[in-house]
C-alpha positions as CSV (number, residue, x, y, z in Angstrom):
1,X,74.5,55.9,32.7
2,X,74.6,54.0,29.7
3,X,77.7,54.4,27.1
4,X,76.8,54.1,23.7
5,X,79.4,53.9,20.7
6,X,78.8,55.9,17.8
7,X,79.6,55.1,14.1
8,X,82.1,57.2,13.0
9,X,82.0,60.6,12.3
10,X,84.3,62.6,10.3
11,X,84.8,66.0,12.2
12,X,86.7,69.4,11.8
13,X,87.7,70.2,15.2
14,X,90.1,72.8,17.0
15,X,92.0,72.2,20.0
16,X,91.4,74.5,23.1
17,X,94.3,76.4,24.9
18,X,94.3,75.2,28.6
19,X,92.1,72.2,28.3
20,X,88.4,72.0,29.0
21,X,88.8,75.4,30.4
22,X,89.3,76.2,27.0
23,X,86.4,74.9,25.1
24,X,84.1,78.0,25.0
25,X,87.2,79.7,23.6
26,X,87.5,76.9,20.8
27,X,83.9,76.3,20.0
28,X,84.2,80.2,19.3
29,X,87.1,79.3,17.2
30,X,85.1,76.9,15.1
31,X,82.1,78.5,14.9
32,X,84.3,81.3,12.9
33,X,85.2,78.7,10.3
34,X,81.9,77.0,10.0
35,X,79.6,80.1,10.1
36,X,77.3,79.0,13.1
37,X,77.2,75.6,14.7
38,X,73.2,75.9,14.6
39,X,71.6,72.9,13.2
40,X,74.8,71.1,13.2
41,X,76.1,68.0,14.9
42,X,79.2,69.3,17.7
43,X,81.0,67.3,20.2
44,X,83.4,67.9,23.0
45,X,86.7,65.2,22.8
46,X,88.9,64.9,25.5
47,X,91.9,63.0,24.3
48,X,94.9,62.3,26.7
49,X,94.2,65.7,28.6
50,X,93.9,67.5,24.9
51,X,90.2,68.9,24.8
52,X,89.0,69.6,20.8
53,X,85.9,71.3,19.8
54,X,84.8,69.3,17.3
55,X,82.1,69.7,14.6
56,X,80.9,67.3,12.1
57,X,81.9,67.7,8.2
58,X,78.4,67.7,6.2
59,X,77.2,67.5,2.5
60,X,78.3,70.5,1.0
61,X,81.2,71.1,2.7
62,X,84.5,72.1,1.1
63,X,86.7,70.5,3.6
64,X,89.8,72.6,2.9
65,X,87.9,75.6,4.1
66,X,87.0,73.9,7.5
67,X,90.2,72.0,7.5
68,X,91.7,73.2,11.4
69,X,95.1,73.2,12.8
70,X,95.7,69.7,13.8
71,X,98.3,67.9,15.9
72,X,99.4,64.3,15.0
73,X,97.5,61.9,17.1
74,X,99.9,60.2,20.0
């Protein structure tokens, strides 16, 4: 497997209850304040055993409609 850094990419995400058990339940949750994740760019982040459903902020977007509940980073 070959591990390739990306640039960065400033996301919206949400942050699933009960780890990556979680995720379809968040990526639901997003979905509802994006409108559909089709024909966007989404990622999975697992952070210190915190899993967020993450999508990425495009042109157009107003981010304080997309803005999610987020916890300060440790």
């Amino acid at each position: 497997m070959t591990i390739k850094p990306l640039d960065e990419i400033p996301v919206t995400y949400v942050v699933a209850d009960g780890g990556v058990g979680g995720s379809r339940a968040a990526f639901d949750r997003l979905e509802a304040k994006v409108g559909s994740l089709k024909g966007r760019r989404f990622f999975g982040a697992l952070r210190q055993g915190e899993y967020r459903a993450c999508v990425a902020i495009e042109p157009g977007d107003e981010p304080a409609a997309l803005t999610a509940p987020r916890r300060p980073p440790t």
